[in-house]
Legacy VTK file of the C-alpha trace (Angstrom):
# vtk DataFile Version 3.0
C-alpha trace
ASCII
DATASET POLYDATA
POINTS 147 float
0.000 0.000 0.000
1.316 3.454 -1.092
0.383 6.926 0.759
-0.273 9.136 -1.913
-1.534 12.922 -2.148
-1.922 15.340 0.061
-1.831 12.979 2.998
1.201 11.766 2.442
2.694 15.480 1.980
0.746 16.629 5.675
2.303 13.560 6.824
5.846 13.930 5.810
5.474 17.731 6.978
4.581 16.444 10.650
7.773 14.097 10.508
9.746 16.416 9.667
8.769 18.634 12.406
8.438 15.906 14.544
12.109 15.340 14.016
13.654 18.627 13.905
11.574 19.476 17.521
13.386 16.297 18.624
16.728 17.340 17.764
16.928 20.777 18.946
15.551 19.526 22.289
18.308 17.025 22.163
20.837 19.426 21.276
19.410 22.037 24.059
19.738 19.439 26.826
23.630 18.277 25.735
24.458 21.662 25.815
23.143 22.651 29.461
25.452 19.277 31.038
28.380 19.444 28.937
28.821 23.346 28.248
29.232 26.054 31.131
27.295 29.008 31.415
29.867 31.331 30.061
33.270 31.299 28.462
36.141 30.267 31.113
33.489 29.311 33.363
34.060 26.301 35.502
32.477 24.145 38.555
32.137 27.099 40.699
30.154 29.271 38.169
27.977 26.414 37.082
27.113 25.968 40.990
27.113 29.632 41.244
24.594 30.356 38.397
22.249 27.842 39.687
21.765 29.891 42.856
21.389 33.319 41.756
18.542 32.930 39.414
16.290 34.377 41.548
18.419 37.747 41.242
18.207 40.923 38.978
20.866 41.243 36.182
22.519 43.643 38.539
22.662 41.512 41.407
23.890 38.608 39.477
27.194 40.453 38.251
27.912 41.463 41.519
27.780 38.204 43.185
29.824 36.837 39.889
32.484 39.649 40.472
32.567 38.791 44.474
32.797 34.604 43.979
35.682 35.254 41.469
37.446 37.477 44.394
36.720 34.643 45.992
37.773 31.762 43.797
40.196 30.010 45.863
38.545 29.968 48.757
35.567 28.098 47.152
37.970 25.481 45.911
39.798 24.889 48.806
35.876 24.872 50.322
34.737 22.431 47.714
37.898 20.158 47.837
37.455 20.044 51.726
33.929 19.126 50.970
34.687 16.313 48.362
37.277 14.711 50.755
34.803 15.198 53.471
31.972 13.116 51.498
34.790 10.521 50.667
35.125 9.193 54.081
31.478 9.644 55.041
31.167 7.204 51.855
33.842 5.236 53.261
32.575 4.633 56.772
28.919 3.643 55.456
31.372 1.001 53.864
33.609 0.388 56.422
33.545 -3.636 57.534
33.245 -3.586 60.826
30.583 -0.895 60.582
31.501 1.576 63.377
29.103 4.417 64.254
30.871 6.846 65.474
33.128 6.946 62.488
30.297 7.500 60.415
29.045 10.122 62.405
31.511 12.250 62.944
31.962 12.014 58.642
28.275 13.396 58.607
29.535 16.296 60.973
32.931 16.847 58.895
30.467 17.329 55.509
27.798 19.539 57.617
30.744 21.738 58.951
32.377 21.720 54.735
28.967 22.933 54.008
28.530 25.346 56.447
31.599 26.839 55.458
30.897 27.319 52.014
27.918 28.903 52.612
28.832 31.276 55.090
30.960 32.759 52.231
28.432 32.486 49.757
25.720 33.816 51.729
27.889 37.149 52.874
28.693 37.696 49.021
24.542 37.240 48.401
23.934 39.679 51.417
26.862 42.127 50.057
25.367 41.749 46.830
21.677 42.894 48.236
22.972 45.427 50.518
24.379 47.435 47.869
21.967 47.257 45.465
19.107 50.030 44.902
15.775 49.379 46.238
14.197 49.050 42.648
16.801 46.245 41.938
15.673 44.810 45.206
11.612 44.601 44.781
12.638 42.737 41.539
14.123 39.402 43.399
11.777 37.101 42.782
11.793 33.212 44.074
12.951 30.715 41.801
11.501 28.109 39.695
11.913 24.514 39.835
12.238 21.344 41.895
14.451 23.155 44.601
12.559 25.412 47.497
LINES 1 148
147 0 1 2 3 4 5 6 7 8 9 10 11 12 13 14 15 16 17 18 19 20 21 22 23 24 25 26 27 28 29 30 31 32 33 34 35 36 37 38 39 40 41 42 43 44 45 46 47 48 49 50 51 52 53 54 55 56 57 58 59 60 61 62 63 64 65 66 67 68 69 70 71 72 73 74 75 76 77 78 79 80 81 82 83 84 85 86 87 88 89 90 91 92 93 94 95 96 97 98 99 100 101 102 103 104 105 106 107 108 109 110 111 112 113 114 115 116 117 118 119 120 121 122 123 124 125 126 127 128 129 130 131 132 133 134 135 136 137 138 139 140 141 142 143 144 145 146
């Protein structure tokens, strides 16, 4: 059986579409894991730009400028945190299983935490302290699976 006439034309039309809707959502989402948000932009900034959506423009930039005053501090922050995670890992695997090992691990990753967002949350409150009162009203919460 052949498709002929103007069926087969509204249907190749709808593949076609079909397809190149496909791709470009395909393409969109392999670009948002494997590209940064900006050029030279690394770990930090990817993290970094997932928390400041809910800011103005002119908020944004400021944190940007403050976390790349910053920049060593959050790697030595997220190292610590990263090594911190690696033994908390390695005493839920630990054979004899010993409690307080583990436990103190969750504390080491609470305090790596805690440290890096001390520092990120003086930058935010920098950031929002110096910022008109126009810029301000326009901080809106942000969208998405995260409170």
């Amino acid at each position: 059986m052949t498709i002929r006439g103007p069926f087969a034309v509204t249907l190749l039309i709808v593949l076609f579409v079909s397809l190149a809707a496909n791709l470009t959502i395909a393409g969109f989402t392999a670009a948002r894991f494997t590209h940064p948000p900006g050029p030279g932009a690394g770990e930090i900034d990817r993290i970094v730009a997932l928390g400041i959506r809910a800011f103005p423009p002119e908020i944004q930039g400021d944190i940007r400028n403050q976390v790349r005053a910053h920049r060593g501090q959050f790697r030595a922050d997220l190292e610590a945190s990263r090594a911190a995670r690696q033994r908390m890992f390695q005493a839920m695997r630990a054979n004899p299983f010993n409690r307080a090992a583990l436990d103190q691990a969750f504390a080491d990753v609470r305090a790596t935490t805690d440290d890096m967002q001390m520092i990120g949350q003086t930058i935010v409150a920098d950031a929002i302290a110096n910022a008109p009162p126009g810029v301000r009203a326009r901080i809106r919460p942000p969208r998405g699976p995260f409170p």
